[in-house]
C-alpha positions, 0 to 999 in steps of 0.5 A, spaced: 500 500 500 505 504 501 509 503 494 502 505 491 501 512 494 509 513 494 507 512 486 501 516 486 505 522 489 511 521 485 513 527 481 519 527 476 525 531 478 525 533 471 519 538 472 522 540 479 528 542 475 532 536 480 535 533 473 536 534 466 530 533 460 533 527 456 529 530 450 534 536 449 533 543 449 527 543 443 522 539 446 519 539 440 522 540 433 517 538 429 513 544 432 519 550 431 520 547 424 513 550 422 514 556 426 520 557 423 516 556 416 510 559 417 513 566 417 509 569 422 511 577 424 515 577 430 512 579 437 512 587 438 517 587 445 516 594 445 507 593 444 510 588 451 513 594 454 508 599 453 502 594 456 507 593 463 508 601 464 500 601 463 498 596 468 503 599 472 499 606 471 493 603 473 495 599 479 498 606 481 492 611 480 487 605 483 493 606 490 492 613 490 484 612 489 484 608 494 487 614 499 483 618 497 477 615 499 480 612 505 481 620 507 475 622 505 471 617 510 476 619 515 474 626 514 466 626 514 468 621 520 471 626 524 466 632 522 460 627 524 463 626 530 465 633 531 457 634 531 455 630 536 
């Protein structure tokens, strides 16, 4: 029973990166060789770049908006609580 659950569990050292792919660098050659004769356009790296620095303007503006509303509920907080 227990070589059966150590065999269940059992994980190639290969996906863990623990020992080298047999199968060499390409795994597939077939598939890069259709690639290569399929001439497709390269991939635009800087269209890449400009997508990053988007998502990170994002991020940023969604942390300021975030400030911003949390100062605004401390301030009516505290304008409530000067009321009473």
């Amino acid at each position: 029973m227990s070589r059966f659950l150590r065999a269940l569990c059992h994980r190639p050292a290969v996906r863990f990166g623990l020992a080298r792919d047999g199968r060499g660098r390409l795994r597939d050659p077939q598939f890069v060789s259709f690639v290569a004769q399929s001439n497709r356009k390269m991939l635009d790296t800087d269209f890449h770049d400009a997508v990053l620095r988007g998502r990170k303007l994002a991020r940023r503006a969604f942390q300021i908006l975030l400030a911003f509303g949390g100062a605004w509920i401390v301030l009516e907080s505290a304008r409530a609580l000067s009321v009473f």
